[in-house]
C-alpha positions as CSV (number, residue, x, y, z in Angstrom):
1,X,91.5,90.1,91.5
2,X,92.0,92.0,94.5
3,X,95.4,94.5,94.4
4,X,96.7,91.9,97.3
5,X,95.9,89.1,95.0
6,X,97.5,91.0,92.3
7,X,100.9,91.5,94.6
8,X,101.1,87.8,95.6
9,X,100.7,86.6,92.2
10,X,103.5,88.9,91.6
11,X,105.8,87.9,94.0
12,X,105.1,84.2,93.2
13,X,106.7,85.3,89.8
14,X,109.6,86.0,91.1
15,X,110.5,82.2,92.8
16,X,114.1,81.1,91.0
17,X,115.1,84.6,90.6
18,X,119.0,84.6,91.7
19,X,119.4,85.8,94.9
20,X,121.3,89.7,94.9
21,X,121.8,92.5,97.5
22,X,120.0,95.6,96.9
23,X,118.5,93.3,93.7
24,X,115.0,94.9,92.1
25,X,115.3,93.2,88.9
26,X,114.3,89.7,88.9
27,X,116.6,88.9,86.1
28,X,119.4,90.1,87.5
29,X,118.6,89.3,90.9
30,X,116.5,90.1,94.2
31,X,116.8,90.7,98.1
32,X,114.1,90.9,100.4
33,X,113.1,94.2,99.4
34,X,113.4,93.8,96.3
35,X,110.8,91.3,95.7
36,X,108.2,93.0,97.9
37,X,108.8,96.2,95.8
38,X,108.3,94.1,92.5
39,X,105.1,92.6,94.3
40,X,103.8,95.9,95.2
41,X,104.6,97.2,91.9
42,X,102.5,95.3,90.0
43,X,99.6,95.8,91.6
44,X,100.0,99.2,91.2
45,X,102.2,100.9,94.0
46,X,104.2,103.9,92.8
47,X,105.0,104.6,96.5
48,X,109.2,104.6,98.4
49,X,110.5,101.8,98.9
50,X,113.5,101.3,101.4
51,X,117.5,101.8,100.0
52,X,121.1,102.3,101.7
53,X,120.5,99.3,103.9
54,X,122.9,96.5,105.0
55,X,122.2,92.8,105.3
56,X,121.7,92.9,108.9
57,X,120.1,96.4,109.7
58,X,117.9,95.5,113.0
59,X,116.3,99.3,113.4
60,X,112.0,98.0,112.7
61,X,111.2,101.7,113.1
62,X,113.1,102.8,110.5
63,X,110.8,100.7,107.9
64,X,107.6,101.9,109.1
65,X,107.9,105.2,107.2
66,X,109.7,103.4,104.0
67,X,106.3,102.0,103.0
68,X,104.2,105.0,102.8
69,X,100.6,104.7,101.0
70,X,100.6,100.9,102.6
71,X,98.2,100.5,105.4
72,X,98.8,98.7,108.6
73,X,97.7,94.6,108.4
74,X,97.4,91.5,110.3
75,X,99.8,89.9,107.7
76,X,97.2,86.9,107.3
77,X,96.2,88.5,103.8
78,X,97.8,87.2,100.4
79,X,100.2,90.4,99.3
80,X,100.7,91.7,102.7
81,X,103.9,92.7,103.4
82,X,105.6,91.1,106.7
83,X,108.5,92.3,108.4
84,X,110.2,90.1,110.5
85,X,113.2,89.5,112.9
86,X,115.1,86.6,111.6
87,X,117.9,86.7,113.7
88,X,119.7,89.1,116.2
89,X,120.4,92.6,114.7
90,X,118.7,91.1,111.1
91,X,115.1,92.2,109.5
92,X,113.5,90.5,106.7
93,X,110.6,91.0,104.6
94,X,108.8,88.3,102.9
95,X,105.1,88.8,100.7
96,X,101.9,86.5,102.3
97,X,100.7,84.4,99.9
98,X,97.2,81.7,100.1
99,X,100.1,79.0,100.5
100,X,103.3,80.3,103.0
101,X,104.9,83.4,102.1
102,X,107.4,84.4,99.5
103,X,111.1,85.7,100.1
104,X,115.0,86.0,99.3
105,X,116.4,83.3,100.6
106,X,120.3,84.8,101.4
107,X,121.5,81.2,102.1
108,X,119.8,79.3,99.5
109,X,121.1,81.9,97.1
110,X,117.2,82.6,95.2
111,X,113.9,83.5,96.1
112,X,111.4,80.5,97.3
113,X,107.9,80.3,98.2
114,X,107.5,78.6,101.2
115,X,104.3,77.1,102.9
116,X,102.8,77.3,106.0
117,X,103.7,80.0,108.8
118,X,106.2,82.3,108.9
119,X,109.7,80.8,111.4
120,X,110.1,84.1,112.2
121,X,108.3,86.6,114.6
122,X,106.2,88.9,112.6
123,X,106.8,92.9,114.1
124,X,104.9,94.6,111.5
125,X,102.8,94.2,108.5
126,X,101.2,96.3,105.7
127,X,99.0,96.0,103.3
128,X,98.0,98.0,99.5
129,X,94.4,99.7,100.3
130,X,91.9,98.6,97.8
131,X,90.6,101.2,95.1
């Protein structure tokens, strides 16, 4: 299993956790950025990952350096991170799986899994390098 593989699987494990802001524990809760970081996690990333963020933050350049040691992707790869502009002034990330992607879903209250592509536009995506 690929480390990508590894991530996705990851971040499947994570679909019913509670939905929480600033959340990195699935049993307590998760955001956005908290399920990619459990995602990257267990495949083996020991690298930043983004805090002291609102819910709507709409700054993309500020997460290009918050992912160091991830390399820059097509986001068509299971466990590549997407970042993505889901509304005015509000950035979202969500983990590519073989099926749809995986994210915190802020109005459904938990994270899903949810096929197909993205609704969103994609403005950046990474991906773990293989060792």
């Amino acid at each position: 299993m690929t480390r990508g593989e590894r991530a996705a699987a990851a971040a499947r494990g994570t679909v019913g956790a509670a939905f929480r802001l600033h959340g990195r524990d699935a049993g307590h809760g998760l955001d956005c950025v908290g399920v990619v970081a459990v995602s990257l996690q267990a495949a083996g990333y020991d690298g930043p990952i983004p805090t002291g963020y609102d819910l709507r933050c709409g700054d993309a350049s500020r997460y290009h350096a918050s992912w160091a040691g991830l390399v820059p992707a097509d986001g068509e790869r299971p466990g590549d991170v997407l970042l993505c502009r889901a509304g005015p002034g509000q950035l979202h990330v969500a983990v590519r799986t073989a099926a749809g992607f995986v994210h915190a879903d802020a109005g459904l209250r938990r994270v899903v899994e949810r096929p197909g592509p993205l609704p969103w536009p994609l403005l950046r995506a990474w991906r773990l390098e293989e060792s």
